[in-house]
C-alpha positions in Angstrom: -111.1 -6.8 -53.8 -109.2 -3.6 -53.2 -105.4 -2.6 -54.4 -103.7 -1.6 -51.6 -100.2 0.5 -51.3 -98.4 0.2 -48.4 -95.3 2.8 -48.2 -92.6 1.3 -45.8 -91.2 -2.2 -45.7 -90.6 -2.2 -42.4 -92.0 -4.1 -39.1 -94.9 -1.9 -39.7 -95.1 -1.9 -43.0 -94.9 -5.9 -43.1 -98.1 -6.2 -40.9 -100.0 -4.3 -42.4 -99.8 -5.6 -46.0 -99.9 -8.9 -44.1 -103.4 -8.0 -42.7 -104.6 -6.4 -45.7 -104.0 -9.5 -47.9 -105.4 -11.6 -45.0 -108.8 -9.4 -45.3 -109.2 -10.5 -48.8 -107.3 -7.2 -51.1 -104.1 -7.1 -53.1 -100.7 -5.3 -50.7 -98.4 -3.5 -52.9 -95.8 -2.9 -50.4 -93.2 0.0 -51.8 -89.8 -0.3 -50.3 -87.5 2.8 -50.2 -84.5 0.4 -50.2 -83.1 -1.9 -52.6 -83.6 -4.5 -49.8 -86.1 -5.6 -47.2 -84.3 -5.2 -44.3 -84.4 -4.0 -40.5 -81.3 -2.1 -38.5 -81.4 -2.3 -34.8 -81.1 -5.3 -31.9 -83.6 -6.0 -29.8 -87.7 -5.6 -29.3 -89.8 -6.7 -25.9 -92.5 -7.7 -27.0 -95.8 -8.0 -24.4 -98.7 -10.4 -24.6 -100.7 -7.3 -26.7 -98.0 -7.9 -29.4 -98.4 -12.0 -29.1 -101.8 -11.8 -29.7 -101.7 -9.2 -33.1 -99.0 -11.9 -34.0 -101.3 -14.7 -34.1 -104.2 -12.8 -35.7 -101.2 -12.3 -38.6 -100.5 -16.1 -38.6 -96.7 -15.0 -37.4 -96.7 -16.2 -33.7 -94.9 -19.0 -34.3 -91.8 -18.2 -36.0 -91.5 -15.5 -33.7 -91.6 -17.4 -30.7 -88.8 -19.6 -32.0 -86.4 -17.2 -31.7 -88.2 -15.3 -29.0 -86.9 -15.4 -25.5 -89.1 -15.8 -22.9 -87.9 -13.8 -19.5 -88.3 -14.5 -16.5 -89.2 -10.9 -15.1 -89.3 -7.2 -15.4 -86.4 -5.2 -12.9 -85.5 -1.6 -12.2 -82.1 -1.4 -10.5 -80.6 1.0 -8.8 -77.5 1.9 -10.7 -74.9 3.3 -8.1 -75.6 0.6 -5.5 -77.5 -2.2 -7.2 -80.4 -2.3 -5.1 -84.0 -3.9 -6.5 -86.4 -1.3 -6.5 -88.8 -3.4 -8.5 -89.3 -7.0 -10.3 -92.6 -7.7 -12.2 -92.3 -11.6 -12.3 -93.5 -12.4 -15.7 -94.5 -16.4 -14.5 -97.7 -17.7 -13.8 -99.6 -15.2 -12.4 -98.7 -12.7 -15.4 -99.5 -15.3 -17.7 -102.6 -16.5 -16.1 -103.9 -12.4 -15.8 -102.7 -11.6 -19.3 -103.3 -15.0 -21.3 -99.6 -14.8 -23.4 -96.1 -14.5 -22.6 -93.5 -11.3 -22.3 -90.3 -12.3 -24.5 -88.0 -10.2 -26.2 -86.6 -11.1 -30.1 -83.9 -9.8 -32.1 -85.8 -6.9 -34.4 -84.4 -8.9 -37.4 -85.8 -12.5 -36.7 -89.8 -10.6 -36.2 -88.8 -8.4 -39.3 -87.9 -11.8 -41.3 -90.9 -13.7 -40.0 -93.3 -11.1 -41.1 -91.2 -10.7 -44.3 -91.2 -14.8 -45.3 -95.2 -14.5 -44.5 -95.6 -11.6 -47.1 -93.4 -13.2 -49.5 -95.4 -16.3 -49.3 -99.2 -15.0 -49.5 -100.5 -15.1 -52.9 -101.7 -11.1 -52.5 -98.8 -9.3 -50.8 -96.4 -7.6 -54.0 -93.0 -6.6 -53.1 -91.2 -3.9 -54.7 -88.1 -3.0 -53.5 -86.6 0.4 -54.5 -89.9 2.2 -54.8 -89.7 5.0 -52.5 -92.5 7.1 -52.0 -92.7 10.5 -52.5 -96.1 12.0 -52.1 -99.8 11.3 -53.7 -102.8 13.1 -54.6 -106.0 11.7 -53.5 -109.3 11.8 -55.9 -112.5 10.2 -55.0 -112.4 7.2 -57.2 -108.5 6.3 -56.4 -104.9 7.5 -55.2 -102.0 8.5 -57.4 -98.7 7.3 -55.2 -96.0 9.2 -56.5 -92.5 7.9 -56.2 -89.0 8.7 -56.1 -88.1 7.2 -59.3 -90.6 9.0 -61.0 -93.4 6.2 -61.3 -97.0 6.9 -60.0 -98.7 3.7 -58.4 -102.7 3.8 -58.9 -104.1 2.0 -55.8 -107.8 2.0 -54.1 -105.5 3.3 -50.7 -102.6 4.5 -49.4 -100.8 2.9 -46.0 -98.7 5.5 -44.4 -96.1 2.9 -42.8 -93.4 4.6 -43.8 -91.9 5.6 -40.2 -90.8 8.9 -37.9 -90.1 10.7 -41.1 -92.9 9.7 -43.2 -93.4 11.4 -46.5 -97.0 9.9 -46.4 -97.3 12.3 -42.9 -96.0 15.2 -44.5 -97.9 15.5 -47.4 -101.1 15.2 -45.4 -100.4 16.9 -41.6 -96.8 19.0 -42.9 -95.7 19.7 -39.5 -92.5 19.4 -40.3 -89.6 16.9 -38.6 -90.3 14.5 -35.4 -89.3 16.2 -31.9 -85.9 15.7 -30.8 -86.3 14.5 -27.5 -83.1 15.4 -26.1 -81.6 11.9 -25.0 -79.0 10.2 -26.6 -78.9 6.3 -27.4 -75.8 3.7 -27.4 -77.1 0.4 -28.4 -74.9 -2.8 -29.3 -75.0 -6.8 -29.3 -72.6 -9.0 -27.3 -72.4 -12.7 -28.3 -73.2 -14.4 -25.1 -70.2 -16.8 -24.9 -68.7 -13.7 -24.0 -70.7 -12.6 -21.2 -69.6 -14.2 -17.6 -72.0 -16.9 -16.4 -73.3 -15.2 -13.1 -74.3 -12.4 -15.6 -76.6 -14.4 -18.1 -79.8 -13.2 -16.4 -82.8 -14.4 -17.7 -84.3 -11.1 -17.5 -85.2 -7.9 -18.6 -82.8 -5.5 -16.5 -83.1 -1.9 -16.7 -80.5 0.1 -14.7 -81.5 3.8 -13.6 -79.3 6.3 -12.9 -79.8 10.6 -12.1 -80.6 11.5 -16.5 -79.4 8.0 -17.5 -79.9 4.5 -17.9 -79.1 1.2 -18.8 -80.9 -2.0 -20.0 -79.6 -5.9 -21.3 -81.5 -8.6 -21.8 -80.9 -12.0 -24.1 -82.2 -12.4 -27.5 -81.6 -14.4 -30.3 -82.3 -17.8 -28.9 -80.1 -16.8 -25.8 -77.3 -16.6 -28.2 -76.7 -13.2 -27.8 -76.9 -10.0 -25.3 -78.9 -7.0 -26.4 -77.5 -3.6 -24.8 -78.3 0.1 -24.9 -77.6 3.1 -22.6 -79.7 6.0 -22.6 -78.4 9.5 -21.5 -80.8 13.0 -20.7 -77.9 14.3 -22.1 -80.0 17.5 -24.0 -79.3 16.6 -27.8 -80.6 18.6 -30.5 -79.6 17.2 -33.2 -80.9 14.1 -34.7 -78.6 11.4 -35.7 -79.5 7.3 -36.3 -77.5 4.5 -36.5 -73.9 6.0 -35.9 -71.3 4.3 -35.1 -69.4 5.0 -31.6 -66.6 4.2 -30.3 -66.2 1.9 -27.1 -64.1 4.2 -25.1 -66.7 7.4 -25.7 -69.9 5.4 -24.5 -67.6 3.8 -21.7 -67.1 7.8 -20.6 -70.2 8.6 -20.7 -71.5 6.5 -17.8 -68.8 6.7 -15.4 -70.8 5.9 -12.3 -72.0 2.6 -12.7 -72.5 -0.6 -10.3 -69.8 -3.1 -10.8 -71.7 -5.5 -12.6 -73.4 -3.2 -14.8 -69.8 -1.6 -15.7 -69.0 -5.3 -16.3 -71.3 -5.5 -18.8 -70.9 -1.9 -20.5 -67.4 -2.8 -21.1 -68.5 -6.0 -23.2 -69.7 -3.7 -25.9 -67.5 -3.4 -29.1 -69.8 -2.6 -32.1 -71.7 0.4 -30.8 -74.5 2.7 -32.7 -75.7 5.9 -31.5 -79.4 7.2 -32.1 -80.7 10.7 -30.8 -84.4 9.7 -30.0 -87.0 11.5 -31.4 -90.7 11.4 -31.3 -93.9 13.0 -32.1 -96.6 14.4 -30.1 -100.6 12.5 -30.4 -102.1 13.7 -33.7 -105.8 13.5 -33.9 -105.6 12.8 -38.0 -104.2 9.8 -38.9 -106.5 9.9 -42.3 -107.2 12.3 -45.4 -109.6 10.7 -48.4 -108.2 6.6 -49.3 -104.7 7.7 -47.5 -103.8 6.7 -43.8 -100.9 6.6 -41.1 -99.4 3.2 -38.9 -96.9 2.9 -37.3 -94.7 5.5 -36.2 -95.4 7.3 -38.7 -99.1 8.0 -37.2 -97.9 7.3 -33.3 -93.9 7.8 -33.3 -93.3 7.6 -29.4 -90.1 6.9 -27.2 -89.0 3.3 -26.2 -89.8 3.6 -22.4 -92.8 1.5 -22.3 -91.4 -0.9 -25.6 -94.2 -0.7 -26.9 -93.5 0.8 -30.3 -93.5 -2.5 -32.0 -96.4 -3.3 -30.1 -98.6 -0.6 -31.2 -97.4 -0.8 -35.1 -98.9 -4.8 -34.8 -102.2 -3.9 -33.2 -102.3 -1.4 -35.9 -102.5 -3.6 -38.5 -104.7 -6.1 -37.3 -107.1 -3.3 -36.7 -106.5 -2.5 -40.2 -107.6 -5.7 -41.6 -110.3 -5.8 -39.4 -112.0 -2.8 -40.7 -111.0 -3.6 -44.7 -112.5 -7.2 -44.2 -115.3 -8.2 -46.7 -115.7 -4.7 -48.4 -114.8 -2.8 -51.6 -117.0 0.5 -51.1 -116.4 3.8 -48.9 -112.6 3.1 -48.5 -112.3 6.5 -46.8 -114.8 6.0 -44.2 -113.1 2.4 -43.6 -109.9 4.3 -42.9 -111.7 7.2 -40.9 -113.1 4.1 -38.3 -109.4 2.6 -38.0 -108.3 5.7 -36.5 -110.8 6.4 -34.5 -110.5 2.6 -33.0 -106.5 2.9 -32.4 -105.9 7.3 -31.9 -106.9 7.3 -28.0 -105.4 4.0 -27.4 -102.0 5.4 -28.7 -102.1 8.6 -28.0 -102.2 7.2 -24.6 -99.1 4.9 -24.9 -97.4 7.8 -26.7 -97.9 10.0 -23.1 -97.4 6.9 -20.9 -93.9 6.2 -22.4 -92.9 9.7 -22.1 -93.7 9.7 -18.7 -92.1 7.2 -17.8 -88.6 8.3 -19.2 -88.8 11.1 -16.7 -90.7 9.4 -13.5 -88.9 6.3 -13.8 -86.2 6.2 -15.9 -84.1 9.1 -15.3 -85.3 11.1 -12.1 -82.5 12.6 -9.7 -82.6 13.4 -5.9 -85.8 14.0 -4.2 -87.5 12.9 -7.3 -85.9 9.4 -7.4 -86.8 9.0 -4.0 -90.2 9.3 -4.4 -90.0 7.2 -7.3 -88.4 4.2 -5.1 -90.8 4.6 -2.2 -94.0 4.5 -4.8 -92.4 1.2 -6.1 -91.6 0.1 -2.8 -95.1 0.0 -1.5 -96.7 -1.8 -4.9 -96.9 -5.5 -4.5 -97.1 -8.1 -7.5 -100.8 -7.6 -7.8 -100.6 -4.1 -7.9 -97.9 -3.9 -10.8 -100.3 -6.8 -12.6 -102.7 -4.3 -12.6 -100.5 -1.3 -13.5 -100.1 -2.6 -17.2 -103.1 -4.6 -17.5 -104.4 -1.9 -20.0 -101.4 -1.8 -21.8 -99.9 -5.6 -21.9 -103.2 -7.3 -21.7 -104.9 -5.2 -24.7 -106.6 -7.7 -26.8 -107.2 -7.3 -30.8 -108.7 -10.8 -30.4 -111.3 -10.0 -27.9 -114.9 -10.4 -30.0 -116.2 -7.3 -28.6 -113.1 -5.6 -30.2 -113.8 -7.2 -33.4 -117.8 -6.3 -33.0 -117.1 -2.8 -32.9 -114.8 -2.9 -35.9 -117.0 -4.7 -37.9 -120.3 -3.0 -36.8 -118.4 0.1 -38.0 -117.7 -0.7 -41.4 -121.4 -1.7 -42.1 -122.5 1.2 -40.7 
């Protein structure tokens, strides 16, 4: 049995002790914060992120406050028109075997959170930040902020877009500041007008902007953010904004889109930033998850996704052994770096293409979605929604390449 630390108490952080102490080790999870706890509103999850759920024994308690949409639609946000709707019903689930829903980020946080607290080998320790280690052969010296070192068999970089973990081993420096500027708030849903209540993930696209709503929380409540190409520099996280700025900021807007903007009272502001695809995720017993290997932008909304798969992965290749803990971290990264490397592109991509194009660009962009019938968009994410960290042949290779 191994002793494993895992910086970061977050979603990522969470699944991956989670996995570990499923595998059979000991998960010291070290929490920056005097509190387990997760900021922001809501997460889409797709069937890849159902099925790393399950393999962590979490499914469940996610899906109870999970909702379950109905669809997938880009709208046009001057006129209103539907340039596309991925019905998420039974075709999708018979194609992709699990559900699309989205959750409130604190209801998966606190169902991955009350799983670690009850498994016998998951150790919290809240206000232990980490600072840094120094890997030797026989074990890794975690150094934290309060001056402590943690001894551990291996270090779990979950410790997000600004990692220490990352820059001890890669030092490049501070994520990219993408240049587009987040307003994100949550509107209790007796609030919201009943021919508004859509059971669906809408996504609003304007020339260098957009908006998207759907229901979380049980239906109880209406997540909300608008995204503006508005060139940022600087990053910020978590500000709070007044109504009347993010109300100017999107002037042009379909009626019932403006309808919904205007709901918005308790606003946060976030300047996104990512990272580009790093081809070492590993250095000795140490390795990254997370965003902190993978940090991408939330057009595809996968971010949450990839950080689960992760971990599963993780366990998968630390199940049944207590020798050669470097070249067990050296085979999770090659199984997940091209996998996310390629959702970090893909959601990039489609900020630009889809998202946020203007004029001739947004035209060709409505005329490609135009010709693409339910089949064909099916088949569009099949490699990213219908990823499977349950599939045996998955689990072959990860367990071939431990004994080998």
């Amino acid at each position: 049995m191994l002793n494993i630390a895992v910086a970061g108490g977050g979603i990522g952080g969470l699944a991956s002790a989670l996995a570990v102490a499923r595998a059979g080790h000991t998960a010291h999870v070290l929490e920056r914060n005097a509190e387990f706890a997760e900021l922001g509103a809501g997460i889409q999850l797709a069937p890849n992120a159902f099925r790393a759920l399950r393999r962590l024994g979490v499914a469940g308690p996610v899906e109870e406050r999970a909702v379950r949409v109905d669809a997938l639609r880009l709208l046009d946000a001057d006129s209103g028109a539907l340039l596309a709707e991925m019905a998420l019903g039974d075709a999708y689930l018979s194609r992709l075997g699990d559900p699309y829903a989205v959750v409130q980020r604190g209801d998966l946080h606190s169902a991955l959170l009350s799983a670690c607290k009850e498994h016998e080998r998951v150790v919290m320790h809240p206000g232990t930040a980490v600072t840094g280690y120094r890997d030797t052969p026989d074990a890794v010296h975690v150094a934290t902020a309060g001056g402590r070192t943690v001894v551990a068999d291996a270090l779990v970089g979950a410790d997000g877009i600004r990692s220490r973990v990352r820059a001890r081993m890669l030092g490049d420096g501070p994520p990219r500041v993408s240049g587009h500027t987040i307003h994100r708030t949550v509107v209790p849903m007796t609030e919201v007008p009943a021919e508004l209540r859509w059971n669906t993930v809408n996504l609003w696209a304007g020339p260098g902007w957009h908006m998207v709503h759907y229901p979380i929380a049980n239906g109880e409540k209406l997540n909300l953010a608008v995204t503006r190409d508005d060139g940022a520099r600087t990053a910020v996280a978590g500000v709070p904004t007044g109504r009347d700025e993010v109300l100017a900021a999107f002037p042009s807007l379909h009626p019932q889109a403006r309808a919904l903007l205007g709901l918005g009272r308790d606003w946060r502001t976030w300047v996104l930033c990512d990272r580009p695809p790093t081809a070492t995720w590993t250095e000795g017993r140490v390795c990254l998850t997370g965003d902190a290997a993978h940090a991408m932008l939330q057009y595809a909304a996968q971010g949450a996704c990839m950080a689960l798969e992760d971990a599963v992965v993780l366990g998968e290749v630390l199940e049944g052994t207590s020798a050669d803990v470097a070249g067990c971290l050296a085979r999770f990264a090659a199984l997940r770096g091209e996998r996310a490397a390629r959702v970090q592109e893909v959601s990039s991509w489609m900020g630009h293409a889809l998202y946020h194009p203007r004029g001739a660009a947004a035209a060709e962009r409505d005329a490609m979605l135009a010709a693409l019938s339910q089949d064909d968009l099916l088949t569009a994410v099949d490699w990213l929604h219908g990823h499977d960290v349950d599939d045996p042949a998955h689990r072959g290779a990860a367990r071939t390449a431990v004994l080998t």
